[in-house]
N, C-alpha and C positions, 0 to 999 in steps of 0.2 A: 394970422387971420386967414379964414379960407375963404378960396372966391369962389360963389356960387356958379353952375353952367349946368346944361341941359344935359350932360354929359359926364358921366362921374370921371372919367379920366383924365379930364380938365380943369377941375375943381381941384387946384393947386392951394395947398395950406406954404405960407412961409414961416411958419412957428418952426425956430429952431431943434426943438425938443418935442419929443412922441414920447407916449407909454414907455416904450420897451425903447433903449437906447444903446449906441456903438459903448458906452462907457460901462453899463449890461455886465461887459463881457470881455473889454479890453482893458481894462483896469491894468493888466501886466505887463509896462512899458517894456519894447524892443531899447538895444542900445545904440542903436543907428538911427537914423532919421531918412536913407535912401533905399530904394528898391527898384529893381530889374521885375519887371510883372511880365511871365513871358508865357505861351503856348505850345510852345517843341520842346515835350516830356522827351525825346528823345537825347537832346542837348542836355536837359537837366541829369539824365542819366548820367550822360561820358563824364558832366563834372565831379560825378558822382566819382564815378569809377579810375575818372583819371586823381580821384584825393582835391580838386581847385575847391570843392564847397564843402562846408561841415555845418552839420544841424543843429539849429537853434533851438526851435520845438517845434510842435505840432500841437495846431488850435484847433481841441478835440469839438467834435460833431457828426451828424448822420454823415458826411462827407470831410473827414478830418484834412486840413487845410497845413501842410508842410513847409515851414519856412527854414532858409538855408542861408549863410552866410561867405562870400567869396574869402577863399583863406589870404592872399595877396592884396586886400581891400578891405579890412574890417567892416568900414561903415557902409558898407554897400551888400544889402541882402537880395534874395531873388528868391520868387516860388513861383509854382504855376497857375495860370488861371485857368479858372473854370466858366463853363460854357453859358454864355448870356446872359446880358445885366442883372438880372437877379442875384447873381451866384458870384460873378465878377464879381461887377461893382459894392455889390452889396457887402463882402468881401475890402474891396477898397475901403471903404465906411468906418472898416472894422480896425484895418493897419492903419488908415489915420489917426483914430484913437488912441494907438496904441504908439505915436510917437513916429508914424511916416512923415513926411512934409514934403519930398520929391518923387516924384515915380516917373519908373519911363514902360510905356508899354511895348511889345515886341510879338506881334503874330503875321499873321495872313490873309486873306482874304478872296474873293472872286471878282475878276475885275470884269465891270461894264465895259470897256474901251479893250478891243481886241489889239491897239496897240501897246498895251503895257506887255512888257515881259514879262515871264517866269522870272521872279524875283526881283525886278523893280520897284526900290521903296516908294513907299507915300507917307510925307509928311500929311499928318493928318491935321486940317486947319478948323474942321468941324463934323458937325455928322449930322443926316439927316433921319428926324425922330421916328422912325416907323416901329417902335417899343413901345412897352407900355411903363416901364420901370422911370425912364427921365421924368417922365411929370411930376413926379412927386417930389424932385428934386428942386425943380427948375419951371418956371409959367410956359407956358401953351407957345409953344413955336416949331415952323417949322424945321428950324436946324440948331442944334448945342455947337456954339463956338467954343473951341478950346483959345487959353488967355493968348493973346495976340505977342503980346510982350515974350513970354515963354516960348512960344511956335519960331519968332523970330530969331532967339538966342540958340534953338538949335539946328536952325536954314544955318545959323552963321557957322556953329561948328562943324557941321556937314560939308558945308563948302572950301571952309582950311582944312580940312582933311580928304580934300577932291572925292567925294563921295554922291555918286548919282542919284538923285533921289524928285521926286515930284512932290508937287503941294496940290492939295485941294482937300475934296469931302470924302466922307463913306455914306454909306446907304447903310443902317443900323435897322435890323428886322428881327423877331422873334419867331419869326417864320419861317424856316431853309426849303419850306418845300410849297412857298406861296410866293414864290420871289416868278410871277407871272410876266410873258414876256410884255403887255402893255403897262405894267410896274417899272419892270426894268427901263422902257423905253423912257418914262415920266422919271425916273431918278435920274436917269441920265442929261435928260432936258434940266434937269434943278441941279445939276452940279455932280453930282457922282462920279463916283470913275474907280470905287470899291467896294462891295458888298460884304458885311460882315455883321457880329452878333453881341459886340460890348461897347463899342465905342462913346457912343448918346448916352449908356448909363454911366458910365467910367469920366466922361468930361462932366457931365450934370453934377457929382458926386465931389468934381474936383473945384467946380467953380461956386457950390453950394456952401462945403464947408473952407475952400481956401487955403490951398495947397495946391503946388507947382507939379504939374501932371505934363507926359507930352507922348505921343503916339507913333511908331514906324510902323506898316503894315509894309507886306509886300506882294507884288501880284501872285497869283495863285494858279486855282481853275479858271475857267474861261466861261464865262452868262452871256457875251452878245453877239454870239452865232445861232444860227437854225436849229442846234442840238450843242448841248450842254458838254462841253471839253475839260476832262480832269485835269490834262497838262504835267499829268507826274508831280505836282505841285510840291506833296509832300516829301519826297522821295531828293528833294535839294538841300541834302545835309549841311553839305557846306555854306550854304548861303543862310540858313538856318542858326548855326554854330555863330559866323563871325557877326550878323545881328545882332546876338544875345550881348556880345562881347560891344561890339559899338553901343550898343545903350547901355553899355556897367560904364563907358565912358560919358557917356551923355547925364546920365543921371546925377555927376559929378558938376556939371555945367549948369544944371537950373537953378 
């Protein structure tokens, strides 16, 4: 049933089923049921190259979508995402159809709190809606909780594997070049303390249809200074690399 508002981007339908559906198109079960959803094409490379992954297929489209499988791990696949909820998640939508039921995501992001480090994870406990993609998932609010039950099973394996990490939100934007400093101020007053561009769709998507989803981000560039700090962000291979690898373990634990 949709609920009528002033505002079309509000007018959230919960009918399960649309016209056009993830079964569309995924009708061709994977034989795993886990996934590594990661953002460092660079890392997917070396696994490339070092022989650790071999290809499953590729889910043809205007943007053909590369799914890989860890050779030491059968049931644990990995491919990369692509840039904000629409393409992500929407993406998500499609691997669950097609036989996902855990995912662990693995990216970066710009942290609001100029105390985070260059590479200090964030368990991500929600994300704050600033997309336009979640609504249609999920009713009119201002944050997508990821399942609490889930968030907390991997606080606990992070912590028997003495692994530093924070909890809280993200700031989810479809904007990278509106993220204005009295925005950022007000994200950070509601909980923020990461800025980034899937999150809100990627939980919406997870708690919609009902599957074990869970998030590392790590600090990145820097947003809460007078001028906007890259921080070499990208350029932390390593910390990029054994990410990838702590969530092929994580994704094991949901």
């Amino acid at each position: 049933m949709i609920h009528k508002n002033d505002y079309p981007i509000l007018e959230f339908d919960d009918a399960k089923t649309a016209k056009l559906n993830p079964e569309n198109f995924g009708s061709d079960k994977f034989d795993a049921d886990k996934m590594v959803l990661t953002f460092f094409p660079e890392v997917l490379k070396k696994l490339i190259e070092e022989n650790m992954i071999s290809p499953v297929r590729v889910i043809p489209g205007e943007n053909p979508v590369e799914i890989y499988r860890f050779k030491d791990d059968p049931e644990v696949l990995i491919t990369l995402g692509q840039v904000g909820c629409p393409a992500c998640a929407g993406n998500l939508d499609l691997f669950n159809e097609m036989g996902i039921k855990k995912v662990m995501f693995c990216g970066g992001g710009g942290v609001l709190d100029r105390n985070i480090e260059v590479g200090q994870l964030l368990l991500v406990e929600g994300a704050i809606r600033d997309d336009g993609f979640s609504y249609h998932y999920l009713p009119p609010s201002r944050v997508a909780y990821t399942d609490e039950a889930t968030t907390d099973r991997i606080a606990g394996f992070l912590d028997e594997e003495n692994v530093s990490y924070l909890r809280g939100l993200t700031w989810t934007t479809d904007a990278i070049f509106r993220e204005t400093v009295d925005k950022i101020e007000l994200r950070k007053s509601e909980g923020g303390r990461i800025v980034e561009m899937e999150q809100a769709g990627c939980i919406a998507v997870a708690r919609f249809r009902g599957f074990e989803y869970g998030a590392l981000i790590y600090g990145g560039d820097d947003l809460s200074g007078e001028e906007w700090s890259e921080r070499g962000w990208r350029s932390r291979k390593g910390i990029r690399y054994d990410l990838v690898f702590l969530c092929k373990k994580l994704v094991k634990k949901l």
